[in-house]
C-alpha positions in Angstrom: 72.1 -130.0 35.1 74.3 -127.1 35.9 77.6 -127.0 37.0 78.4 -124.3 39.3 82.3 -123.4 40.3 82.9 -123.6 43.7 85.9 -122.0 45.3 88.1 -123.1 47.8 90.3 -121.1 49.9 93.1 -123.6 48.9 92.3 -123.4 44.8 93.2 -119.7 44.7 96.2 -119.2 46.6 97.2 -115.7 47.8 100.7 -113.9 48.6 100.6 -114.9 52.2 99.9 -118.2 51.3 103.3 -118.4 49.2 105.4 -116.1 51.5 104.2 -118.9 54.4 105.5 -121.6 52.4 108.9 -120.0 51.1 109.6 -119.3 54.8 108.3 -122.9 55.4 111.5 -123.5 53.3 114.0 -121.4 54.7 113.1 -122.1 57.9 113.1 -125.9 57.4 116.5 -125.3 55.5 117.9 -123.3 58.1 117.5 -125.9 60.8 119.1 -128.7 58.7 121.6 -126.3 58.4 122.5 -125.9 61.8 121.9 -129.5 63.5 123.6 -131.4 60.5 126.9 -133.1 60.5 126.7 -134.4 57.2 128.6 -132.6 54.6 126.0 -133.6 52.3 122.7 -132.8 53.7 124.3 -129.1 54.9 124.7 -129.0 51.1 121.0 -130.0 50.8 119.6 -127.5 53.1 121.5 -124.5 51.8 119.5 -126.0 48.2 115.6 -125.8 50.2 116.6 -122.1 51.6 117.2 -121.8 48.0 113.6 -122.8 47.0 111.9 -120.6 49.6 113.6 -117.8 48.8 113.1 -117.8 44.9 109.1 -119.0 45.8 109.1 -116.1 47.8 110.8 -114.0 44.8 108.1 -114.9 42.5 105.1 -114.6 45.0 106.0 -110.6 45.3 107.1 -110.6 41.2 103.7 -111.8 40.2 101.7 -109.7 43.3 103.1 -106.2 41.5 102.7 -107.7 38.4 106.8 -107.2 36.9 109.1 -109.7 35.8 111.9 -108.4 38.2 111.6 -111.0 40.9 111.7 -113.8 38.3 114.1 -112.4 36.4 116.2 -112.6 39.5 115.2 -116.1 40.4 116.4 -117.7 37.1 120.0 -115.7 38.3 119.6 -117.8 41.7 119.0 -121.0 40.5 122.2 -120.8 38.0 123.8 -119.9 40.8 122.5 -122.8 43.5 123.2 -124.8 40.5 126.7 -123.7 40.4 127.5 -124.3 43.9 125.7 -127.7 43.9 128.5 -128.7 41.4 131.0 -127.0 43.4 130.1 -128.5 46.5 129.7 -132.3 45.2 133.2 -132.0 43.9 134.5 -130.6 46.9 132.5 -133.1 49.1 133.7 -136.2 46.8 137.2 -134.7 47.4 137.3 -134.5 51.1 135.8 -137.8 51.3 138.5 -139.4 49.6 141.4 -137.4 51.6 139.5 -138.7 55.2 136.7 -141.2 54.4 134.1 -139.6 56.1 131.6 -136.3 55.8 131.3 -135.5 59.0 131.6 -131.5 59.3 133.7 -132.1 63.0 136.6 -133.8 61.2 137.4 -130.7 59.0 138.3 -128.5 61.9 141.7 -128.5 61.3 141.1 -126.8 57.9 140.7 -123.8 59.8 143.3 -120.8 58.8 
């Protein structure tokens, strides 16, 4: 009995297949971004435009075949990392000051 290898267009994804999903991502993030209240899940979204733009990063670093785009990726997710901590201290701080994370009670913040 031979076994032969059958392809599937899904088993052997191409560029556009990753560049769809990173702007999947970005797009998804982008609209959590703008119809949220929560302090929180603003926080989260800015995380998933994160993710679609390193996915999109590596897609094109691996299509030309450098490490550039990669290379570049580890730099953004130290940095998401970064303001992940930044933003749960500043969140858990807030919340303490007016016991809620709505984005509408912070107004008055502005300079």
């Amino acid at each position: 009995m031979m076994i032969t290898h059958v392809t599937n267009s899904f088993s052997d994804p191409t560029l556009v297949r990753y560049l769809a999903l990173g702007a999947v991502l970005f797009a998804i993030g982008l609209v959590g971004f703008m119809a949220r209240r929560n302090m929180i899940m603003i926080f989260l979204s800015t995380e998933i435009m994160f993710q679609g733009v390193a996915i999109n990063l590596i897609a094109f670093s691996r299509y030309y075949q450098n490490a550039d785009g990669q290379s570049f990726v580890i730099f953004l997710l130290t940095v998401a990392a970064a303001e992940a901590s930044l933003a749960l201290g500043l969140v858990i701080m807030l919340y303490r000051q007016r016991q809620t994370l709505n984005v509408d009670a912070w107004s008055d913040l502005q300079g």
